[in-house]
C-alpha positions as CSV (number, residue, x, y, z in Angstrom):
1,X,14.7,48.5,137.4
2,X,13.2,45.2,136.5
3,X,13.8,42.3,138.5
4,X,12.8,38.6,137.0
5,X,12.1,39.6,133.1
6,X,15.2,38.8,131.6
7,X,13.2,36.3,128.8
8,X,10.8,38.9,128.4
9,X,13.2,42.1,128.2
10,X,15.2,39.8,125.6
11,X,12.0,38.9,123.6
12,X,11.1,42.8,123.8
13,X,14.7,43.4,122.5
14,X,14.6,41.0,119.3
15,X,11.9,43.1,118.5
16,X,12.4,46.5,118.8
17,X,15.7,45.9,117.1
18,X,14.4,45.0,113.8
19,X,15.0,47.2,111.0
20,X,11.4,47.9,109.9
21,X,8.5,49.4,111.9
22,X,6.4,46.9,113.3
23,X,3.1,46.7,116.2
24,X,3.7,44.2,118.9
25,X,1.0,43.3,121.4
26,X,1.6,43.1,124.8
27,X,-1.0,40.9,126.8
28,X,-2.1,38.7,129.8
29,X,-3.8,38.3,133.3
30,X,-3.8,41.5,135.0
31,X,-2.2,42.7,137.4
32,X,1.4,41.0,136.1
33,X,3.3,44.2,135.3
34,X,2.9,44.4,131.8
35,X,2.5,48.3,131.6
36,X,5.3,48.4,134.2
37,X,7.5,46.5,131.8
38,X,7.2,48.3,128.8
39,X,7.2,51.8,130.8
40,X,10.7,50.5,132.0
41,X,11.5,48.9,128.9
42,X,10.7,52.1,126.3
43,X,12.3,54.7,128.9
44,X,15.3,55.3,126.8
45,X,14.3,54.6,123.5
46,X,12.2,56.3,120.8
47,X,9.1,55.2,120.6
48,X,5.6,54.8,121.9
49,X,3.3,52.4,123.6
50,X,-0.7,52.7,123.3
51,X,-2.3,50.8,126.2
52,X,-5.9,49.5,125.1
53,X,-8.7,49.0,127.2
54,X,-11.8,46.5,127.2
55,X,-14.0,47.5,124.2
56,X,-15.4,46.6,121.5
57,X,-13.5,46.1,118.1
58,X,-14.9,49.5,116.2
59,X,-14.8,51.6,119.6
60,X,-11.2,50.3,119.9
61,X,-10.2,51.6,116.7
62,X,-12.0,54.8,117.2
63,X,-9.8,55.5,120.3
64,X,-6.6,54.5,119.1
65,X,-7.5,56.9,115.7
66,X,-8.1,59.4,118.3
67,X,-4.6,58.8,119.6
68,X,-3.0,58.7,117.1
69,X,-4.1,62.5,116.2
70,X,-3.3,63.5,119.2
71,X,0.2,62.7,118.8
């Protein structure tokens, strides 16, 4: 259950309700509960979430390629 992110659940809701496919980043300080609000956002809803990490532009592509295979 999430407590406090009704603005954000809403913006997350505009969103994902659109008709065509679409990438939305998700960022900020850490240690705010963004992976905790998308987990709890996505949990009944088709779909998938891909959390980055600090790297550099090509090595961040290279992994998320890699992800995307693996799906």
């Amino acid at each position: 259950m999430i407590i406090g992110r009704n603005s954000e659940i809403k913006q997350l809701s505009t969103y994902y309700d659109r008709d065509k496919s679409q990438i939305l980043v998700l960022y900020g300080e850490k240690y705010v509960g963004k992976t905790s609000l998308i987990k709890e956002f996505m949990v009944d809803k088709p779909g998938f979430y891909y959390c980055a990490f600090p790297a550099a532009e090509r090595e961040q592509k290279y992994r998320f390629g890699l992800w995307l295979a693996s799906l």
